[in-house]
PAKENU-760781 format. One line per field, with one value per residue (C-alpha): residue number from 1; residue in three letters; z, y, x. Coordinates in Angstrom, 2 decimals. Example, Ala and Ser with C-alpha at 12.3 -4.5 7.8 and 13.67 -1.06 7.14 Angstrom:
! PAKENU-760781
num <- 1,2
residuo <- ALA,SER
c3 <- 7.80,7.14
c2 <- -4.50,-1.06
c1 <- 12.30,13.67
//
This chain:
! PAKENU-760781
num <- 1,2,3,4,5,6,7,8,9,10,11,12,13,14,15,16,17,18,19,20,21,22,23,24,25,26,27,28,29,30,31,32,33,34,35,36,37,38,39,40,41,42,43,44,45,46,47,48,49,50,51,52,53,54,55,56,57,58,59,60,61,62,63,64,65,66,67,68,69,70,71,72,73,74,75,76,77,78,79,80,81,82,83,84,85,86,87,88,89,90,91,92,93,94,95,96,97,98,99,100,101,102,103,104,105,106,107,108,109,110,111,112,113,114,115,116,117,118,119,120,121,122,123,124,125,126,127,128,129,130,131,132,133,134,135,136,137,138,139,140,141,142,143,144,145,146,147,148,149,150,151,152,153,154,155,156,157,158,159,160,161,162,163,164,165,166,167,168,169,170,171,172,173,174,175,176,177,178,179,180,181,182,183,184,185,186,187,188,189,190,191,192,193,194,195,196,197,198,199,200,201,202,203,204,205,206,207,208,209,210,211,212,213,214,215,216,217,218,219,220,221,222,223,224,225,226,227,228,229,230,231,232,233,234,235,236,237,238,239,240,241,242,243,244,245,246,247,248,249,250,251,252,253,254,255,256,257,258,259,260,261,262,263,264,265,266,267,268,269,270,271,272,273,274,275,276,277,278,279,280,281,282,283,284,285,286,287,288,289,290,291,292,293,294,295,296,297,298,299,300,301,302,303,304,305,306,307,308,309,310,311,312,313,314,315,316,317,318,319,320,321,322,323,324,325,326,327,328,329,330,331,332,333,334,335,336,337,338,339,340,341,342,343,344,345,346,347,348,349,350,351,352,353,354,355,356,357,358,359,360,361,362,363,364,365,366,367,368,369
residuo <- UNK,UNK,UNK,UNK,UNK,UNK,UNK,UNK,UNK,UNK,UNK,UNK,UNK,UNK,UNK,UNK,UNK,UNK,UNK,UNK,UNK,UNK,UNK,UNK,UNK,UNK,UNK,UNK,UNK,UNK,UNK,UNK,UNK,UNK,UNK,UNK,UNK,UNK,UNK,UNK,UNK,UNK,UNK,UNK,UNK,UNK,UNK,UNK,UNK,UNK,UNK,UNK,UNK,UNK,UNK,UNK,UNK,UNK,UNK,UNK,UNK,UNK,UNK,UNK,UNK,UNK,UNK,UNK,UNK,UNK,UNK,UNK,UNK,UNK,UNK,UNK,UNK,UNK,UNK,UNK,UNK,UNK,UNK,UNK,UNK,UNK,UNK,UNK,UNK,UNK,UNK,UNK,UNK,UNK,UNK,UNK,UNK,UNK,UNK,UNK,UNK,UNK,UNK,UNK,UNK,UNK,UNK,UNK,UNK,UNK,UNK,UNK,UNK,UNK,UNK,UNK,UNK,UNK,UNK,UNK,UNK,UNK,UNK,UNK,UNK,UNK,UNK,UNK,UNK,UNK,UNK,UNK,UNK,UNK,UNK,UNK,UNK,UNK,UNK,UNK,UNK,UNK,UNK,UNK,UNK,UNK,UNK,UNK,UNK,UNK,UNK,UNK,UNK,UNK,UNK,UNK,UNK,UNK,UNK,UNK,UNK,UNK,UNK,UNK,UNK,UNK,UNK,UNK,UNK,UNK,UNK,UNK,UNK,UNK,UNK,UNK,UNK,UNK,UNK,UNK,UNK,UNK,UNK,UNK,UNK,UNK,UNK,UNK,UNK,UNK,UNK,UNK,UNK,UNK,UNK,UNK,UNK,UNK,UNK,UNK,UNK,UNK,UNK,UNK,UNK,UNK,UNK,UNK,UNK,UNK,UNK,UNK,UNK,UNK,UNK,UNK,UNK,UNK,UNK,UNK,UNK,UNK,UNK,UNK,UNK,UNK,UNK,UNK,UNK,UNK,UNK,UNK,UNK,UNK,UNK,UNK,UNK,UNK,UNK,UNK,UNK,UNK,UNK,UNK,UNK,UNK,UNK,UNK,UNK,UNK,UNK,UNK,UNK,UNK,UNK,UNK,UNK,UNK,UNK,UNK,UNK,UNK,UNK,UNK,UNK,UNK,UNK,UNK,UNK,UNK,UNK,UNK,UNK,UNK,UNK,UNK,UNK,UNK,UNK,UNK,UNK,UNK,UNK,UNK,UNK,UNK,UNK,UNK,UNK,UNK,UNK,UNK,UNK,UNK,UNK,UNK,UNK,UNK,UNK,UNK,UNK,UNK,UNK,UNK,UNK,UNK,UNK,UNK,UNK,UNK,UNK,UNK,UNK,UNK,UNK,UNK,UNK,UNK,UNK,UNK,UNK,UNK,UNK,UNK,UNK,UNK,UNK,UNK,UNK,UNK,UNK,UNK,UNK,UNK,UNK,UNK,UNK,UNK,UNK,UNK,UNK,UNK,UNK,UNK,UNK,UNK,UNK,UNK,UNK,UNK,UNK,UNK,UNK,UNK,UNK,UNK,UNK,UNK,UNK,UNK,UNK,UNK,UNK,UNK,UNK,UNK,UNK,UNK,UNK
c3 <- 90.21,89.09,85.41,83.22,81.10,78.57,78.67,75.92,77.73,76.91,73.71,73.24,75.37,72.74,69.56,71.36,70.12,65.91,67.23,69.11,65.97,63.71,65.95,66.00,62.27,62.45,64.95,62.95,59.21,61.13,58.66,61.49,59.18,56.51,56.29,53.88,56.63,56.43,52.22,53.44,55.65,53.50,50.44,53.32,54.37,51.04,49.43,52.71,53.30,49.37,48.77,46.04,48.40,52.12,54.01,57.16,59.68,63.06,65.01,64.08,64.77,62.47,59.95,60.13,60.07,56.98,54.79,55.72,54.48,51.35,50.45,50.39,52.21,52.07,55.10,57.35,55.19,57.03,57.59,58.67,61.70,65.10,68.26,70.03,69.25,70.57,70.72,67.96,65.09,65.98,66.82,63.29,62.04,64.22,63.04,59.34,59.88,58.81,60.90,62.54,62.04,64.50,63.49,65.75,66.14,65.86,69.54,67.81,66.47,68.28,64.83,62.69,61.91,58.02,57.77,59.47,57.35,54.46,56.62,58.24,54.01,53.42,50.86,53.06,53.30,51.77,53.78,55.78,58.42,59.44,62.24,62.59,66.39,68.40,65.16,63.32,60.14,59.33,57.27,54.13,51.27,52.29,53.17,49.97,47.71,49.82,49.33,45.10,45.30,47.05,45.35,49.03,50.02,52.71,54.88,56.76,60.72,60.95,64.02,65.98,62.63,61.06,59.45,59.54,56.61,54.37,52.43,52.48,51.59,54.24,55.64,54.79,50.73,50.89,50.90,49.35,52.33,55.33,58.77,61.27,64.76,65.55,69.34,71.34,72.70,69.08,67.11,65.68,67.86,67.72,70.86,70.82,68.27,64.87,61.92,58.27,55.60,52.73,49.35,45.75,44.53,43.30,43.65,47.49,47.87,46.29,48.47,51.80,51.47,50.82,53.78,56.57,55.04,55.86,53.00,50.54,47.10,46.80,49.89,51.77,49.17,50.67,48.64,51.42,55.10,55.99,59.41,61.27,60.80,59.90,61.05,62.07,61.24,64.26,65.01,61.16,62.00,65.17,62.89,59.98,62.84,64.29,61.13,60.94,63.62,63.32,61.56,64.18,66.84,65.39,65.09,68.88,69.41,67.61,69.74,73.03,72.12,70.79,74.23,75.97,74.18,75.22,78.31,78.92,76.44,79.37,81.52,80.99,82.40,79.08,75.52,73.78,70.24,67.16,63.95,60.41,58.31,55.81,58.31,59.88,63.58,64.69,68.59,69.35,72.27,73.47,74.47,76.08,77.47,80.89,83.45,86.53,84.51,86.88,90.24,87.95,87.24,90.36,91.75,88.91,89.81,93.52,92.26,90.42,87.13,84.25,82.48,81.46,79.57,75.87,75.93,79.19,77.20,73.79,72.03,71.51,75.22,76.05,77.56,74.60,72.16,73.88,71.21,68.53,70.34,71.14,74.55,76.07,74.29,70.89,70.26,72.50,71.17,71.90,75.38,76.45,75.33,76.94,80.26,79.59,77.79,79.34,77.40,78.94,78.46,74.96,74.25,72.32,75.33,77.27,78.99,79.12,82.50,82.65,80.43,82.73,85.85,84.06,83.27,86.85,88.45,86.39,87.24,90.72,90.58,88.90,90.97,88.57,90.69
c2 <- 20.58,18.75,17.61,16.82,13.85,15.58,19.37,20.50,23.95,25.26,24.36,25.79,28.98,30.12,29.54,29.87,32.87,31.54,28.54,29.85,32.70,29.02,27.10,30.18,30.51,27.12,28.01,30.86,28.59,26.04,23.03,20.62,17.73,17.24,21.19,23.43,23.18,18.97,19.42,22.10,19.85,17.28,19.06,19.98,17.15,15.02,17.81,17.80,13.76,13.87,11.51,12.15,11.58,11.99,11.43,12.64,9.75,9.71,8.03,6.56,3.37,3.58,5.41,1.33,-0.52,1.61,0.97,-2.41,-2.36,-0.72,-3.27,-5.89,-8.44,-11.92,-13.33,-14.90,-13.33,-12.84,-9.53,-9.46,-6.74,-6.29,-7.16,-4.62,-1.91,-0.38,-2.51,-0.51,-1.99,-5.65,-4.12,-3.17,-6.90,-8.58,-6.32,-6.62,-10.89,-10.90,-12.99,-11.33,-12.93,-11.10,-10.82,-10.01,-6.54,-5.02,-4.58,-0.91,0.27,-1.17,-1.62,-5.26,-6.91,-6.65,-9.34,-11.91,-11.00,-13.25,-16.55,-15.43,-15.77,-17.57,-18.63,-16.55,-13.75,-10.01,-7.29,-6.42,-3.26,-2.15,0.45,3.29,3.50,6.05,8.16,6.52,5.07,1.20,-0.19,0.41,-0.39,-4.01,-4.17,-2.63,-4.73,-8.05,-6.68,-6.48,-10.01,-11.20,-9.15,-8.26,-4.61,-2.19,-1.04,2.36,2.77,5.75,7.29,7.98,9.06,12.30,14.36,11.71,10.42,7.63,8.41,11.68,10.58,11.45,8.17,7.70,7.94,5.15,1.52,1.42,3.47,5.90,5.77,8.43,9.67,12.94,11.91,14.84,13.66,13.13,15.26,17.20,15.95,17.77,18.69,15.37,12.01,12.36,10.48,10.94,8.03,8.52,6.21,7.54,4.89,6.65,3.33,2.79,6.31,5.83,3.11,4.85,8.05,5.24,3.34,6.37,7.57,4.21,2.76,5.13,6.52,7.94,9.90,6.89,4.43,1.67,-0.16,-1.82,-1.92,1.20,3.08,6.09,7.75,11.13,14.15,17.13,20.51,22.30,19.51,19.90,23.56,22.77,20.40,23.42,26.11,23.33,22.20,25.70,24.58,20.94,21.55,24.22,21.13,18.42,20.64,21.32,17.67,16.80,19.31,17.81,14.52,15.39,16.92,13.68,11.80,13.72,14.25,10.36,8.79,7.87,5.94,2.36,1.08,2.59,2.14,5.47,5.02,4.65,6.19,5.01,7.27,6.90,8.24,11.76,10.36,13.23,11.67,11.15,9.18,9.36,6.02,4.23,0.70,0.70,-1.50,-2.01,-0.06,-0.62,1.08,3.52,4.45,3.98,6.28,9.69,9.34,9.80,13.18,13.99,13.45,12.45,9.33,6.03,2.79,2.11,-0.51,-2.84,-6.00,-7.30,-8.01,-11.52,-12.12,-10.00,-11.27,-10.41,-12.21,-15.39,-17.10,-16.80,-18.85,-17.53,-17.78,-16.54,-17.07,-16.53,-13.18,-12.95,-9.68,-8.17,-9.43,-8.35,-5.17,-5.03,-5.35,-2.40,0.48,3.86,6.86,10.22,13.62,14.98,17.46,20.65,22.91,21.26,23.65,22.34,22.60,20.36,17.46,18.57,17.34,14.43,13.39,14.26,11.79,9.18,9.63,9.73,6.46,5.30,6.06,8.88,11.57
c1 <- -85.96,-88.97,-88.64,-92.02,-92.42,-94.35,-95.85,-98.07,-98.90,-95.71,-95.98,-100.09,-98.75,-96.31,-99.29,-102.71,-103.71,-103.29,-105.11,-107.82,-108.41,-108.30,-111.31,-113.11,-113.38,-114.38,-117.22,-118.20,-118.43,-120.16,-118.60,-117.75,-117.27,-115.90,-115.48,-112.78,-110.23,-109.84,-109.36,-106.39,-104.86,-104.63,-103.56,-100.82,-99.78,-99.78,-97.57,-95.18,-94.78,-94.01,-97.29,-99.99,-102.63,-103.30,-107.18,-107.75,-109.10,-110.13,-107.19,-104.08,-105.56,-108.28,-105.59,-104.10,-107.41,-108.65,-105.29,-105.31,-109.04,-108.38,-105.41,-108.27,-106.48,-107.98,-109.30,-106.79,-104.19,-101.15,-99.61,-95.72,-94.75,-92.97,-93.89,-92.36,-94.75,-98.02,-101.09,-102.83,-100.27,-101.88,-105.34,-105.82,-104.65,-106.93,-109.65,-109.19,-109.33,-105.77,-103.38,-99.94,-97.00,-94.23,-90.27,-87.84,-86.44,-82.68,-81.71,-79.88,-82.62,-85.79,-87.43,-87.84,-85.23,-85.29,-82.94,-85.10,-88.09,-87.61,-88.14,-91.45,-92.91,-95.06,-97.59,-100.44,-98.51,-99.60,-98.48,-94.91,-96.37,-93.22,-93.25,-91.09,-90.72,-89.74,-89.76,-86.66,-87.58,-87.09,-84.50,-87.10,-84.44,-84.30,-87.84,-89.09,-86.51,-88.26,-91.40,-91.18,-89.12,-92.14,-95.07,-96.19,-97.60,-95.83,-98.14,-95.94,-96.65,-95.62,-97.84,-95.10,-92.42,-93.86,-91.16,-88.93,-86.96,-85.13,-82.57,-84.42,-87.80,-90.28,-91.79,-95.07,-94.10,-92.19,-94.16,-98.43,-99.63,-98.79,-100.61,-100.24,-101.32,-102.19,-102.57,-101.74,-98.16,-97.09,-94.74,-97.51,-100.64,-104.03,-106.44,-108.11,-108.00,-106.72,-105.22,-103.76,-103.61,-101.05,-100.43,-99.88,-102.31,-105.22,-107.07,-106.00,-107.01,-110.06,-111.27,-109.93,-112.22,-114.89,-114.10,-114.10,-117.39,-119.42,-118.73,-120.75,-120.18,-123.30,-125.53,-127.41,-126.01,-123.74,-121.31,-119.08,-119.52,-117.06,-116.50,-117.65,-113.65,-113.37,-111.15,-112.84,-112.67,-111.26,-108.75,-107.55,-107.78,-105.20,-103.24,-102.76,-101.40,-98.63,-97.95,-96.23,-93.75,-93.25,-89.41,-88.34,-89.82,-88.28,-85.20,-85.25,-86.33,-82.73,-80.59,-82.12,-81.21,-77.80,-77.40,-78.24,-75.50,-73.51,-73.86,-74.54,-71.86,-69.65,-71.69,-70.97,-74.53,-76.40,-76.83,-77.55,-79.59,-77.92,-78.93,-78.23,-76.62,-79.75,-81.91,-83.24,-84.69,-87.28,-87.26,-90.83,-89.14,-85.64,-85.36,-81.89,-81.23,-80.30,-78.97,-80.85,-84.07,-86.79,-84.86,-83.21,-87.20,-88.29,-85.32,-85.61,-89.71,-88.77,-86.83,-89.67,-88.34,-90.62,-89.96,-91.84,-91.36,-92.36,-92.92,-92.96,-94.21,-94.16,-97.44,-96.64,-97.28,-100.24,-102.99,-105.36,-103.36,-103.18,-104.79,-101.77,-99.87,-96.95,-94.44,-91.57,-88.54,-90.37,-88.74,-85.74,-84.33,-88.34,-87.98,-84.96,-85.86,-88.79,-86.95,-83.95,-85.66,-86.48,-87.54,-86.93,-88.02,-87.37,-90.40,-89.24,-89.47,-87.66,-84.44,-80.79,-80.97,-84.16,-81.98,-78.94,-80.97,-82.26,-78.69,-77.61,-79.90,-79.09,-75.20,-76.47,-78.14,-75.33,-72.90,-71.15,-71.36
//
């Protein structure tokens, strides 16, 4: 039995006639941008995440670069964060002139290591951008309590972490600002690009709707040099219909990965992921350590089984980032990571027997059966 990674038809099958009747009264008010439907999302969203503000953007990328904007960070600031993570956490640094400065990550948990954070401070630093990979929160109680020791902002990656919680705060409400990713493969992804910025600063928020809009407060009057970044109506129109469903997914999401703890808890060759009491993981990835993890991928593609590696190597020792400095060895836990992790199928539609065969040919490679 072939076994997808990822399949968002099943998913649009079961919905696609509310969200076809949603773009089509789009179509038919003609307010493409900027229309009724983006002020409903993120009255939406704000009230769910628990945050007194939330602005649409156009990616989660620019959803980073725009809070990191709107924090005014000095010029080669320097802006604390993991290096196990995807390329657009550093992307929006680099961007914003600020300078990264990488701490090592829990090898439990694949976020930072909160307890290695107060050595990376320094005099330059302003920001800690934790990310909440995977879609289990960070340790945020340390980090904020660091954070207000320090008088430094938190900057919440949350693109891959909607729904998910802290001590049952929804990420996203927890540090100065929120960034998400609407991305299609996300928890709740649109048809297309999308992104939500969250803060209860009315200032911050302020200055983000400023930002996406080119920088004006006035029609054809430019205070700051801003960005072309705004969420458009149908995808917000897309984003309002899932919204419906993200708890019932995230729900499912749980079950599936209970299920693969179970089923895999015996087989001495893995690590399964851990959650923290103080946490609700909503599994954007289910992602194990593994022994042997490039033939064991190599092997379930060969019996058509979906799978794929987030993320095969650390930021610190990209090509693109050569200029920071950094080396192998740098960020041990990062790299051994890098090497071990697989993430397998988790989407909400996924069958037991689909997780069932997935689980079978890993015992098989393993020798368990």
């Amino acid at each position: 039995m072939a076994v997808p990674f990822f399949d968002i038809k099943r998913q649009i099958s079961s919905i696609r006639n509310e969200i076809d009747t949603a773009i089509s009264e789009v179509i038919d008010n003609g307010a493409f941008i900027l229309g009724p439907k983006v002020k409903e999302l993120e009255d939406f969203a704000a009230k769910y995440i628990g945050a007194k503000h939330a602005i649409g953007v156009a990616s989660g990328t620019d959803a980073l670069m725009l809070a990191l904007k709107a924090l005014n960070i000095k010029k080669d600031a320097e802006v604390i964060t993991t290096p196990f993570t995807f390329v657009a956490t550093l992307d929006a640094i680099e961007f914003c002139g600020a300078t990264p400065v990488f701490v090592d990550i829990d090898p439990d948990t694949f976020n930072i290591d909160t307890k290695k954070i107060e050595a990376a401070i320094t005099k330059k630093t302003e920001v800690i951008l934790p990310v909440h990979l995977y879609g289990q929160p960070a340790n945020m109680e340390e980090m904020l309590s660091i954070a207000k020791k320090y008088n430094l902002k938190v900057v919440e990656d949350a693109a891959q972490a909607i729904g998910a919680k802290y001590n049952n705060k929804y990420v996203g409400s927890l540090g100065e600002v929120g960034c998400f990713s609407f991305f299609p493969t996300k928890n709740l992804g649109c048809f297309g690009d999308g992104g939500l910025v969250t803060t209860n600063s009315d200032e911050i928020a302020k200055m983000l709707r400023i930002l996406k809009g080119h920088g004006s407060t006035i029609t054809y009057h430019y205070d700051f040099v801003g960005h072309n970044s705004r969420l458009d109506s149908i995808q917000a129109a897309i984003l309002l219909i899932r919204f419906k469903y993200l708890e019932e997914w995230t729900n499912k999401r749980r079950e599936n990965a209970k299920l693969y703890k179970e089923l895999l808890k015996d087989i001495k060759e893995i690590s399964l992921p851990k959650e923290d009491p103080k946490i609700f993981h909503v599994y954007n990835q289910f992602t194990i350590k593994v022994e042997a993890r490039n033939e064991l991928l190599d092997f379930l593609k060969s019996k058509n089984i979906g799978c794929a590696i987030y993320y095969p190597l650390s930021l610190h020792l990209q090509n693109a980032f050569k200029s920071l400095g950094f080396k192998n060895g740098d960020f041990p836990i990062s790299e051994k990571t890098q090497e071990s992790v697989i993430s397998l199928p988790i989407f909400p539609e996924l069958t037991r027997e689909e997780i069932e065969e997935v689980v079978d040919g890993i015992k098989k490679f393993y020798g368990k059966s």
